[in-house]
C-alpha positions in Angstrom: 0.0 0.0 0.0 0.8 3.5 -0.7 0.8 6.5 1.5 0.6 9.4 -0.9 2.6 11.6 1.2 5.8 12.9 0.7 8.6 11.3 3.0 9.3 15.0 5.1 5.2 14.9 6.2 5.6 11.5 7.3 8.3 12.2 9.4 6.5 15.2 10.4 3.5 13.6 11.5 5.8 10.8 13.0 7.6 13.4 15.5 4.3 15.0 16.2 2.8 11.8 17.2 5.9 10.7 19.3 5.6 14.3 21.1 2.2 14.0 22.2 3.1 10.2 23.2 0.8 8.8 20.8 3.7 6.6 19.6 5.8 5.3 22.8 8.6 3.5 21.1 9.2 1.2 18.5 10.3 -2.6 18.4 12.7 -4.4 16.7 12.1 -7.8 15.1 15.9 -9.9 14.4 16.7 -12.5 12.1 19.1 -14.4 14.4 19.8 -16.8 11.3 21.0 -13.9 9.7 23.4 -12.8 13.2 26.8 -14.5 14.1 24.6 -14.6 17.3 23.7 -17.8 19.3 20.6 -16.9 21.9 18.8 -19.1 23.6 15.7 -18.3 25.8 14.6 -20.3 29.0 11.4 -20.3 31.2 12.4 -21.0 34.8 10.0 -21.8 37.9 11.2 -20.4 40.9 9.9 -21.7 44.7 10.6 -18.1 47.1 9.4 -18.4 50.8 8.0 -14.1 51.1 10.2 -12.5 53.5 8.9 -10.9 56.9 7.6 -6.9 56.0 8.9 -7.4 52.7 6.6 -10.3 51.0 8.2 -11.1 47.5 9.7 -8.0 46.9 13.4 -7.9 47.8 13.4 -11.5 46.8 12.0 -10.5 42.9 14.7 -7.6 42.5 17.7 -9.6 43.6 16.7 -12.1 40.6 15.9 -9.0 38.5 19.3 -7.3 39.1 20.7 -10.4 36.9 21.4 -9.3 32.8 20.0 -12.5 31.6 16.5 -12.1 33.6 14.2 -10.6 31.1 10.7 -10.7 32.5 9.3 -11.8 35.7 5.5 -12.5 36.8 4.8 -13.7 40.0 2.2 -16.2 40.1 -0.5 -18.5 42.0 -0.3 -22.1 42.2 3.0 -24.5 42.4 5.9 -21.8 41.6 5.6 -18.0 43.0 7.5 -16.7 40.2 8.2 -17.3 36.1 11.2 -16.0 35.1 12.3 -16.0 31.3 15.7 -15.4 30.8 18.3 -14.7 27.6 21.2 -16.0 27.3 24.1 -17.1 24.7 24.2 -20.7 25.5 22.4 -22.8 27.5 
């Protein structure tokens, strides 16, 4: 499809958008074949006891702090937390 704009108006209406936070950010999809790259990506249950006055929180930002720990969610049921993780090998 075709815009029928000139490439300045686009930009133009991109920056004006990105001012008034209409557009937040922008994602980037990788071709790792394509990358001298190896990633991997792992889904790990953790079992936390809550600490006293401080429940799950200190626990959930000393796995945070880690480079490899990409998301967290703490859940109900067998494992309080899900933690995916990136790394270069397993």
């Amino acid at each position: 499809d075709v815009l029928l704009e000139d490439e300045e108006s686009v930009i133009h209406t991109m920056n004006e958008l990105e001012k008034k936070k209409v557009i937040c950010g922008y994602h980037t999809i990788i071709n790792w074949e394509k990358t001298n790259k190896d990633k991997v990506m792992a889904l790990i249950e953790v079992d936390v006891t809550p600490e006293r006055d401080f429940g799950y929180d200190r626990v959930a930002k000393n796995i945070y702090r880690y480079p490899e720990v990409d998301t967290m969610y703490l859940m109900s049921g067998k494992s309080e937390f899900i933690v995916i993780i990136y790394g270069r090998t397993m």
